[in-house]
C-alpha positions in Angstrom: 124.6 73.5 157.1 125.8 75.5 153.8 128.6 73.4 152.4 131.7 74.7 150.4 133.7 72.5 148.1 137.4 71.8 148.3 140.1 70.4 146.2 142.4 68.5 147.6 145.6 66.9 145.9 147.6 64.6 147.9 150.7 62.5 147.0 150.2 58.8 146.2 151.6 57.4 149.1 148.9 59.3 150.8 146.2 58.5 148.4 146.6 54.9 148.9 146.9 55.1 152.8 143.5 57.1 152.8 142.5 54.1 150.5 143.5 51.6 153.4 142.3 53.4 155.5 138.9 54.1 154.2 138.5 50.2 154.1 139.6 49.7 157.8 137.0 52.3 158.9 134.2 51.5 156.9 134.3 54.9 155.1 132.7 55.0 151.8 133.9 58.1 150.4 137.0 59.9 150.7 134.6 63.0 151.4 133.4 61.0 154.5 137.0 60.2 155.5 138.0 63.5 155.3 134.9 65.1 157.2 135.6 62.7 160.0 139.3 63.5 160.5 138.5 67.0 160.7 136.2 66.8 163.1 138.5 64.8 165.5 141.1 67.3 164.8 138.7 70.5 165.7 137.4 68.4 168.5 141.0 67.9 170.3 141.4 71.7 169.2 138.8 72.3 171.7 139.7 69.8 174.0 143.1 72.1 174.3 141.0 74.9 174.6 139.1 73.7 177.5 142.6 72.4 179.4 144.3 75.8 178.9 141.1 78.0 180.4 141.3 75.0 183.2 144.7 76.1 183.7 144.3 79.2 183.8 141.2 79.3 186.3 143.4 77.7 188.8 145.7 80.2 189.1 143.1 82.9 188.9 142.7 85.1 192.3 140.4 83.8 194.7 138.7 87.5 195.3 139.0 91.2 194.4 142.1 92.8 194.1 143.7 95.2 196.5 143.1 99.0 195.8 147.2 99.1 195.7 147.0 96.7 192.3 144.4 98.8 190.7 147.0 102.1 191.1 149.6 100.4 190.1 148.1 99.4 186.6 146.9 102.6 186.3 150.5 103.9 187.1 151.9 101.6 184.2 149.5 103.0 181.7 149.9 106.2 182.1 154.2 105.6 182.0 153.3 103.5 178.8 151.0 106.7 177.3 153.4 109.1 178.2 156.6 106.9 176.3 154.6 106.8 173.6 153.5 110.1 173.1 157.8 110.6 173.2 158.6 108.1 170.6 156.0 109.8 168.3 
């Protein structure tokens, strides 16, 4: 994997928790620290992710659509089209 360096600057309050951190967790570079909590972060990003598209399938329909939705949609578009063709 094709690393990129950062610089981060932190105040000392947090420099010295990452310091007690690091020693609780058996980190041996703030690097690896760092790494780490990123990863948990993206992982609970994805974690989201997954819950929301969960959610979402459950309320998804079941089978096709009625013709009658269809021409409705296609009724809005072409009201939305034809307002913006007005405002322009």
């Amino acid at each position: 994997m094709k690393t990129e360096t950062l610089n981060v600057s932190v105040p000392k309050e947090l420099a010295e928790f990452i310091r007690q951190d690091m020693s609780a967790g058996a980190y041996d570079t703030v690097n690896e620290y760092l790494r780490e909590l990123i990863r948990q972060q993206r992982q609970v990003r994805i974690q989201a992710d997954v819950k929301l598209l969960d959610e979402a399938l459950k309320c998804a329909p079941t089978r096709e659509p009625a013709q009658q939705f269809f021409d409705t949609v296609s009724k809005i578009q072409k009201r939305l089209r034809a307002r913006r063709r007005r405002a322009t």
